[in-house]
C-alpha positions as CSV (number, residue, x, y, z in Angstrom):
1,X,28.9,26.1,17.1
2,X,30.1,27.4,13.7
3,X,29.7,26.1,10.2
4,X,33.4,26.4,10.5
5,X,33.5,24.1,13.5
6,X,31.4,21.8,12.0
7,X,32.9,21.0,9.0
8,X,36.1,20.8,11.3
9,X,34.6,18.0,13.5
10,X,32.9,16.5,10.7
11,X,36.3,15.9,8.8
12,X,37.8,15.1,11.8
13,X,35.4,12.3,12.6
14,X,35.8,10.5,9.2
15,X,39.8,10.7,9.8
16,X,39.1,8.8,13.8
17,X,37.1,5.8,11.3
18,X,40.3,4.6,10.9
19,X,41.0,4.4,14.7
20,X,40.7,1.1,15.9
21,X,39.0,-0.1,12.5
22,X,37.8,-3.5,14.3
23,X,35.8,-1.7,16.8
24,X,34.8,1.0,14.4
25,X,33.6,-1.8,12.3
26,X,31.7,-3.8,14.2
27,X,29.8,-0.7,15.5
28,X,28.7,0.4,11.6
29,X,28.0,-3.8,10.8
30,X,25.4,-3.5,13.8
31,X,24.0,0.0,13.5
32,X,23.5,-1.1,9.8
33,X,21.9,-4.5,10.5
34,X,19.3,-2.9,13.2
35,X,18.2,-0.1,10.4
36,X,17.9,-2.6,7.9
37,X,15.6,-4.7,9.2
38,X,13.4,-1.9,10.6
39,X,13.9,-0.4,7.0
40,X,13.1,-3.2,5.0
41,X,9.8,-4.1,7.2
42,X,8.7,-0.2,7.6
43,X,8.9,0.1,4.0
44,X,7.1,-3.2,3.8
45,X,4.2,-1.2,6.2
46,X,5.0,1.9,4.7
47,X,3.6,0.7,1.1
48,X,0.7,-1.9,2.7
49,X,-1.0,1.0,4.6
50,X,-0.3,4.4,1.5
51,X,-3.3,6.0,0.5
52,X,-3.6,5.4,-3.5
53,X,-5.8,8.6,-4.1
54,X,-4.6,10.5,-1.4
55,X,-6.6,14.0,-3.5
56,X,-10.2,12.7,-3.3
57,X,-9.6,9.8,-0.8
58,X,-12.3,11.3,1.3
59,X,-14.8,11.5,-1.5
60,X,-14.5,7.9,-2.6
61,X,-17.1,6.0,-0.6
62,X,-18.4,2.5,-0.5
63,X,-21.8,1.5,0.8
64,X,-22.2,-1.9,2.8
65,X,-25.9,-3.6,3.7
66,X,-27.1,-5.9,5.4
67,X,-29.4,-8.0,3.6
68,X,-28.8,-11.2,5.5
69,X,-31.5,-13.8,6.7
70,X,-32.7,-13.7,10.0
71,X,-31.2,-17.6,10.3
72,X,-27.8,-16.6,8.4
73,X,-26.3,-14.6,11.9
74,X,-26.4,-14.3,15.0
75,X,-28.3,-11.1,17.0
76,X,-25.9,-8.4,16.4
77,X,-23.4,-10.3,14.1
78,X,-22.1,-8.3,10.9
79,X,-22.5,-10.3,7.6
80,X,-18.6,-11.1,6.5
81,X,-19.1,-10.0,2.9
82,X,-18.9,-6.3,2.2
83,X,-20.9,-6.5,-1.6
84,X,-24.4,-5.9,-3.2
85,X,-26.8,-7.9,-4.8
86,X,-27.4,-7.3,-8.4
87,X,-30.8,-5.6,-7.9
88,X,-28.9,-3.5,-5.1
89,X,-26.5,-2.1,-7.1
90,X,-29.0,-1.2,-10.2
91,X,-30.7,0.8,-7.9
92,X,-28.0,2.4,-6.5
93,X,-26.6,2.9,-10.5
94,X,-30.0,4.9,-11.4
95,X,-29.8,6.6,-7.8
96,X,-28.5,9.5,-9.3
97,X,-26.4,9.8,-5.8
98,X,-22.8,11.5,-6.0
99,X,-21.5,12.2,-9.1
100,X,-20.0,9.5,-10.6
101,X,-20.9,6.0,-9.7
102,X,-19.8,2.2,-10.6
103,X,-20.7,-1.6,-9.7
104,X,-17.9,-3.8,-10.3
105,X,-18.2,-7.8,-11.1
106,X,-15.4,-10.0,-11.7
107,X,-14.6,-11.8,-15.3
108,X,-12.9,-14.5,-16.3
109,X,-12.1,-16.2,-19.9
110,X,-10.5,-17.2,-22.6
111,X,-8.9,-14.9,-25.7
112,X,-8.2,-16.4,-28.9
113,X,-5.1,-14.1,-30.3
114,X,-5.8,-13.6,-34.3
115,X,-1.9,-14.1,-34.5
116,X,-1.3,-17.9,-34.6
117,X,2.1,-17.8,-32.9
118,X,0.1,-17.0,-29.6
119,X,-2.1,-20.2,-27.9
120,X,-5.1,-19.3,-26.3
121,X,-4.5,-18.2,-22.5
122,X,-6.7,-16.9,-20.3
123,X,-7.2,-13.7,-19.2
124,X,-9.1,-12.1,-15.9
125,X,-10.4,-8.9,-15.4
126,X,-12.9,-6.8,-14.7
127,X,-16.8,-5.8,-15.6
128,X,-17.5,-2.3,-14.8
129,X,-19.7,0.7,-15.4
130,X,-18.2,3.4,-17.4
131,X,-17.9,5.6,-14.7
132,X,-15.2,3.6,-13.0
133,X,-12.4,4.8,-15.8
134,X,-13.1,8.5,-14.5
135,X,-13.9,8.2,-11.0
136,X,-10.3,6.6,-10.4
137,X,-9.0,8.5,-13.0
138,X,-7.5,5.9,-15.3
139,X,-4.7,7.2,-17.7
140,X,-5.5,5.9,-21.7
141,X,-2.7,5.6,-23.9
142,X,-5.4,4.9,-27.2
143,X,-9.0,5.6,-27.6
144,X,-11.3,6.1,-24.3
145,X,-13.7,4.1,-22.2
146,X,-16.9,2.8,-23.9
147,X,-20.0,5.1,-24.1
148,X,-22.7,5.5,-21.9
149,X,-25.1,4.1,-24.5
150,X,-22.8,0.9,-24.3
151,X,-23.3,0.8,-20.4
152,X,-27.1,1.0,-21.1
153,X,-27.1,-1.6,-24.3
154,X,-24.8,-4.0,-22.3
155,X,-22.4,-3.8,-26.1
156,X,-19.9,-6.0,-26.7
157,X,-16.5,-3.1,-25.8
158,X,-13.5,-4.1,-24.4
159,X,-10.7,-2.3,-23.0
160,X,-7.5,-3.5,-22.5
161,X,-4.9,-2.7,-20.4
162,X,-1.2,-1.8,-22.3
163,X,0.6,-5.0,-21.1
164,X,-2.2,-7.2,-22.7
165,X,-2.5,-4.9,-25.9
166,X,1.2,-5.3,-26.7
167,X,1.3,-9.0,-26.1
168,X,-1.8,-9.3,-28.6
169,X,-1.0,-6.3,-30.8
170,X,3.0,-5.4,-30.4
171,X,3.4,-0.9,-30.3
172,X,0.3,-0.8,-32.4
173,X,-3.1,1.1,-31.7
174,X,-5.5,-1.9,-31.8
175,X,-8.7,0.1,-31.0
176,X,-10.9,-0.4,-33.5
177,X,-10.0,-4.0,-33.7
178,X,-12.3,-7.0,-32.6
179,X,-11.1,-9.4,-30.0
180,X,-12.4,-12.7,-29.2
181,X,-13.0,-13.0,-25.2
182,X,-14.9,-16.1,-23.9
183,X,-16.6,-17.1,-27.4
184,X,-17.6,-13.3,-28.2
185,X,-16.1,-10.8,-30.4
186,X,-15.7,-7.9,-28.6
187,X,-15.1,-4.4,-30.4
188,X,-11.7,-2.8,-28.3
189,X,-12.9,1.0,-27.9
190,X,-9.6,1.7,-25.9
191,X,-6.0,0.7,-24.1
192,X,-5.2,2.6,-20.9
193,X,-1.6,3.2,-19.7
194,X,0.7,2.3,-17.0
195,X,-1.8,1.8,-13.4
196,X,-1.7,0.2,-10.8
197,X,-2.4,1.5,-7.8
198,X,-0.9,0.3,-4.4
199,X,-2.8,-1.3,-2.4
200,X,-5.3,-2.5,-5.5
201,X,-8.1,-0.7,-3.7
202,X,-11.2,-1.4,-6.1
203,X,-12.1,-4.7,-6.2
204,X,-10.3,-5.9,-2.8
205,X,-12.8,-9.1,-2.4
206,X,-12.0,-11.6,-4.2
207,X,-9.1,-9.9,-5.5
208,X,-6.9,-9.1,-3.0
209,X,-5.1,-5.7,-2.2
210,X,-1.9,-7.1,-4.2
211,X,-2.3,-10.6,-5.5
212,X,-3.8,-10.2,-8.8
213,X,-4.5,-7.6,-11.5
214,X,-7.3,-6.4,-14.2
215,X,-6.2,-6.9,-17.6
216,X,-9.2,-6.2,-19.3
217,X,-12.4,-4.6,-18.5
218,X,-16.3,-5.1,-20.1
219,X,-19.3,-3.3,-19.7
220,X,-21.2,-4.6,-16.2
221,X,-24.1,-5.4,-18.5
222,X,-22.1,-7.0,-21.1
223,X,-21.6,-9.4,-18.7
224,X,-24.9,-10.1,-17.6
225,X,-25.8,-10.1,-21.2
226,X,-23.6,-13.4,-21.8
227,X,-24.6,-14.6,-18.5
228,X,-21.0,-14.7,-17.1
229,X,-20.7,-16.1,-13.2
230,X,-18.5,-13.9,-11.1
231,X,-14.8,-14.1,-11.0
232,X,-14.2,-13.7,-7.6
233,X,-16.7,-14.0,-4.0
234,X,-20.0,-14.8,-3.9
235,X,-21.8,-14.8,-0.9
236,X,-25.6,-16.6,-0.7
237,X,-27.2,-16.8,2.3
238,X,-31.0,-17.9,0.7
239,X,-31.8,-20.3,-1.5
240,X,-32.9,-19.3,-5.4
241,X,-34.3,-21.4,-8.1
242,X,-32.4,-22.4,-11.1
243,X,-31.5,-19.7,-13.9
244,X,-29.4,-16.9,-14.1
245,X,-31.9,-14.2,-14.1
246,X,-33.0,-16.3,-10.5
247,X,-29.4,-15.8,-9.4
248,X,-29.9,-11.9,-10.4
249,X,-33.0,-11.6,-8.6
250,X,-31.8,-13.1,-5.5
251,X,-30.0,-12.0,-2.4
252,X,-26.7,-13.0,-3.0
253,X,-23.8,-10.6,-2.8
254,X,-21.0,-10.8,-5.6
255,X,-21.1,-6.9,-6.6
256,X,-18.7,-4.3,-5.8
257,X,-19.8,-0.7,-5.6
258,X,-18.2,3.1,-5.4
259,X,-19.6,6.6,-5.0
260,X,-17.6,9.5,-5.9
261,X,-19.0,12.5,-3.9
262,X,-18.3,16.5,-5.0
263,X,-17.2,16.7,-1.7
264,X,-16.2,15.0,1.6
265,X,-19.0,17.2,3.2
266,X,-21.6,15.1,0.8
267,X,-21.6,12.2,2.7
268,X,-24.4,13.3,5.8
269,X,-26.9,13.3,2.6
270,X,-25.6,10.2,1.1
271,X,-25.6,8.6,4.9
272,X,-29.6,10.0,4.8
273,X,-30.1,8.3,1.3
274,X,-28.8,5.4,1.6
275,X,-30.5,5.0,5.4
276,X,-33.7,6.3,3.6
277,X,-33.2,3.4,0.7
278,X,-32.7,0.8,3.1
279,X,-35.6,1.3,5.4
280,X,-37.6,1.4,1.9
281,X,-36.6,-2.2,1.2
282,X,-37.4,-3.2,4.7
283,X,-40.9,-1.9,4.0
284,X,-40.3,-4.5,0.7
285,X,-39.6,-7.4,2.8
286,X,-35.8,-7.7,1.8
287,X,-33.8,-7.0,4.4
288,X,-34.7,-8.6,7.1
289,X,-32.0,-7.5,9.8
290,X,-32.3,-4.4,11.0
291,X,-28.8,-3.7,11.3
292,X,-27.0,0.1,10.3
293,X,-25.9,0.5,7.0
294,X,-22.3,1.6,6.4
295,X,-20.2,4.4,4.6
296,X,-16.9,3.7,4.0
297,X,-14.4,5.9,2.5
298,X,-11.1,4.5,0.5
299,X,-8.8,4.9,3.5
300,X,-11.8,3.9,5.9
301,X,-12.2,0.4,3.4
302,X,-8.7,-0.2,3.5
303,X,-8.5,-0.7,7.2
304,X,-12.2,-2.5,7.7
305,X,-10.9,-4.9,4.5
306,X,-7.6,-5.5,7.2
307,X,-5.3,-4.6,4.1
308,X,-2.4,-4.3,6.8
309,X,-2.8,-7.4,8.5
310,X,-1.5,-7.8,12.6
311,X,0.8,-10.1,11.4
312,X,2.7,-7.1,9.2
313,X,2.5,-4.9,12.2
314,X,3.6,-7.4,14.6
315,X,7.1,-8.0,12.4
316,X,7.5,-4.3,12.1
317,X,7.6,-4.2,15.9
318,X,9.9,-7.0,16.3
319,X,11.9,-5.0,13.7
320,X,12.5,-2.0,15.4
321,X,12.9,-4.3,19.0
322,X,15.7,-5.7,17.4
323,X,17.0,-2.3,16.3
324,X,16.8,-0.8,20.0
325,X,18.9,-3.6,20.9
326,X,21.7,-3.2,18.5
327,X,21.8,0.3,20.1
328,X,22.1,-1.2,22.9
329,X,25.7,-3.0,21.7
330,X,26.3,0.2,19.9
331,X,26.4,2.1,23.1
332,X,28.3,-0.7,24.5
333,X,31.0,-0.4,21.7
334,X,31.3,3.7,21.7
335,X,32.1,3.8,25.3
336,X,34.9,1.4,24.8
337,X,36.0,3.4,22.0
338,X,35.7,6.5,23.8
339,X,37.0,5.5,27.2
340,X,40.6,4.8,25.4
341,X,40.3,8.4,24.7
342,X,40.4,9.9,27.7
343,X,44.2,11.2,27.9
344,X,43.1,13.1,24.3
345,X,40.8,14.4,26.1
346,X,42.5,15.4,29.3
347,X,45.2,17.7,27.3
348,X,42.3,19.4,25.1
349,X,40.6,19.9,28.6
350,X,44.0,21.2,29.8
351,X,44.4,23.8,26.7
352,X,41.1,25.4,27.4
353,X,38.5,23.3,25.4
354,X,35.5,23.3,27.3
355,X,33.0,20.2,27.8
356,X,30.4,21.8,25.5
357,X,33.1,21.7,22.6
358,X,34.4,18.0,23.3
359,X,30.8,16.8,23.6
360,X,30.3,18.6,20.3
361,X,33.1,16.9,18.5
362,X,32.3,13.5,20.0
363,X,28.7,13.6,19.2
364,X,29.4,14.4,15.4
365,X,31.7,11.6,14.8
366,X,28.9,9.6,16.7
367,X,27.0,11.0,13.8
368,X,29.6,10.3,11.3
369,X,29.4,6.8,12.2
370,X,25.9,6.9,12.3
371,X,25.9,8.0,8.3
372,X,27.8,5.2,7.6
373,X,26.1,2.8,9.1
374,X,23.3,4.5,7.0
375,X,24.8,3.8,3.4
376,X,25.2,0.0,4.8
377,X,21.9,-0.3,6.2
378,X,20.6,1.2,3.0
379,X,22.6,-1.7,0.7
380,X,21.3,-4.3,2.8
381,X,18.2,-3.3,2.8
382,X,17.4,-3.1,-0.6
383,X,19.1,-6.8,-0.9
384,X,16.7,-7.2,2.0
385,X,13.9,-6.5,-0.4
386,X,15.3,-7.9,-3.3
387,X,15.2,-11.0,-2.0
388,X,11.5,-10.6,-0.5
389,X,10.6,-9.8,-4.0
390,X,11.7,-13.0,-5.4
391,X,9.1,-15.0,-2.8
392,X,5.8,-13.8,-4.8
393,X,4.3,-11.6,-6.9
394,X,2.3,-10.2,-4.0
395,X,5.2,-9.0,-2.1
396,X,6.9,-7.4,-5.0
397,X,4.9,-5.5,-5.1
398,X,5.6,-4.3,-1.6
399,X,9.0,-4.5,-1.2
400,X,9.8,-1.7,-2.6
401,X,12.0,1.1,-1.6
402,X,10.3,5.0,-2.3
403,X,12.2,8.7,-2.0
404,X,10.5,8.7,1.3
405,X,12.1,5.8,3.3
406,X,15.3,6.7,1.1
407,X,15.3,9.8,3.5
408,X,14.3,8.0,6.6
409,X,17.0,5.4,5.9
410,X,19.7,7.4,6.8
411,X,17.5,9.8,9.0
412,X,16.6,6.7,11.6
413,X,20.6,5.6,11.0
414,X,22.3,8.9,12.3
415,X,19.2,9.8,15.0
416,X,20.2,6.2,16.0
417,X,23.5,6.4,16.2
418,X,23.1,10.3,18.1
419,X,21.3,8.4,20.5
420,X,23.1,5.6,21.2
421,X,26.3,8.1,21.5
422,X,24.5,10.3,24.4
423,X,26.0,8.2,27.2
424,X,29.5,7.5,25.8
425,X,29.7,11.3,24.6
426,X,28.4,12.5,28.2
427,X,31.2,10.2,30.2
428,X,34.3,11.3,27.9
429,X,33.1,15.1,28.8
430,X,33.6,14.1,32.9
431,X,37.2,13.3,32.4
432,X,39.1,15.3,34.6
433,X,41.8,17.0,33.1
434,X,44.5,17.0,36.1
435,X,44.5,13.1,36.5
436,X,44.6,12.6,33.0
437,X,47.7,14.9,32.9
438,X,49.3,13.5,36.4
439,X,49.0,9.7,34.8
440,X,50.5,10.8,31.5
């Protein structure tokens, strides 16, 4: 078929719209309604489930022990938590493994603003090692991260994150400043710029994967220092006396930890390593399970941490149920539009058209109506996410439409509509031109 053709059937098809505009309507309304609730929970998916460093994804690794009692779990069971011990992850820090490494602890506290038109309010983030702001590649709009020397002296830095900085400080640079965070003065050495990865892949325990966000972040051993409890899970499955440098010393998990390889072809050695480290502190009398110890790269943490639950899954199956049945009543509808047809198409028939030409034209108004079920499904949608957004925070951040499903809006609306026009297209070719011609 010609370009010529095309365009010819194409026009032609938005002219027949106004044919019977009931039944042309009511074929759109549920074409529309079917793609946009398979839209609005694919996109839903489609967000949950992206890879946030899709570049060096594979080279982002996570280590998981098992330093759990004998008594804790059963023969065979897993631990539930996924973190290190204290003593854990300073070894794996000075492991000299990879080439960029960070633990991660949760903080919590209070910041006294030096305006006094702002209260006090509380403010949660998140204790790091310096190589955190490079290994995930954290944009700053002033300063940089703290030092390495700070990492080692536990100093009182601080970075802030832009949101927080222009609350405190307006469009100024602040670094340089001293802020007040949980009864210290800390020295702000930096402010970083607009991220926020989807899912929020770094600290997913205790955090969530969408829930919350880091508005500040402290040296790990700053921390420490100051004898700060976690702000987030903590998982003990031994006993330990009183004391925070007890708690330190003990088995409890409640830190977060990341390797960032050279390359994806890296990991066999680190596998070795870590194996090699954790049959050392068998021979120490620490772990007591001998159970394997995992790797785990981002997209490979994402799915063990659930981060797209069978729940999210389950409603994008239901969505697209529902959408196969309003094809179903599509179909339905474009044979009844078609069948009235049939004398039309008896005297092309009669005039030489042949059945590859009618099912041509038929099939691209199909598509014609297919588009414009597309634009519909597309506004409803979006309202369709719209008003997700409005039930939490969480899920706006989720319900939110990219480029990508733009495309696949109106890519899943006309393939629809194609398909559900097969069958009605296929009849109104079998019309037989001489009866059509004798009943006229």
């Amino acid at each position: 078929m010609s370009n010529g053709m095309f365009g010819y059937y194409f026009k032609l098809g938005v002219r027949n719209l106004r044919r019977n505009p009931a039944l042309t309507s009511l074929m759109v309304l549920t074409l529309a309604i079917g793609v946009a609730a398979s839209i609005a929970t694919l996109t839903i998916l489609h967000v949950m489930s992206g890879n946030p460093m899709p570049h060096k994804s594979d080279r982002l690794i996570v280590p998981v022990f098992d330093n759990g009692s004998l008594e804790s779990y059963s023969p065979g069971e897993q631990p539930d938590d996924a973190q290190l011990t204290h003593r854990d992850a300073m070894n794996l820090l000075a492991s000299g493994q990879g080439v960029r490494r960070t633990a991660i602890m949760g903080v919590g506290g209070s910041i006294q603003p030096e305006r006094k038109d702002i209260a006090p309010f509380v403010v949660g983030g998140a204790a790091p090692t310096r190589d955190f702001f490079a290994m995930f590649e954290i944009p700053f709009l002033y300063g940089q991260a703290w030092t390495e020397a700070d990492d080692k002296a536990g100093a009182d830095v601080i970075v802030l994150t832009r949101a927080l900085s222009e609350k405190l400080y307006g469009n100024v640079n602040p670094v340089g400043r001293r802020l007040r965070y949980s009864g210290f003065d800390y020295l702000i050495t930096g402010v970083i710029d607009k991220w926020d990865p989807v899912p929020r892949f770094h600290r997913i325990i205790g955090m969530g994967a969408f829930d919350s966000e880091d508005e500040l972040f402290v040296p790990l051993a700053s921390a420490t220092r100051h004898e700060w409890s976690n702000n987030g899970s903590t998982t003990c499955t031994t006993d330990f006396d009183a004391g925070y440098q007890s708690f330190l010393d003990s088995e409890c998990t409640w830190i977060q930890f990341w390797f960032e390889l050279h390359s994806a072809a890296d990991r066999a050695a680190l596998q070795d390593w870590v194996d090699g480290y954790a049959a050392e502190q068998r021979k120490l009398g620490r772990f007591k399970r001998n159970s394997p110890n995992k790797l785990y790269d981002l997209v490979e943490w994402l799915e063990y941490q659930k981060v797209v639950g069978n729940d999210s899954k389950l409603s994008a199956s239901l969505a697209f149920g529902f959408l196969l049945l309003c094809l179903v009543n599509t179909i339905g509808l474009l044979l009844a539009k078609f069948s009235v047809r049939a004398p039309e198409v008896g005297v092309r028939r009669a005039l030489g058209a042949s059945r590859r030409e009618i099912f041509h034209q038929f099939l691209i108004e199909t598509g014609v109506i297919g588009l414009a079920g597309g634009v519909l499904g597309l506004v409803l949608a979006l309202a369709a996410l719209a008003l997700i957004s409005l039930q939490s925070k969480a899920l706006a951040i989720v319900a939110r439409m990219d480029w990508l499903m733009l495309i696949v809006t109106f890519v899943m609306a006309v393939a629809a509509a194609l398909l559900a026009g097969l069958l009605p297209t296929w009849r109104a070719c079998q019309v037989t031109p001489a009866l059509q011609l004798k009943s006229q």
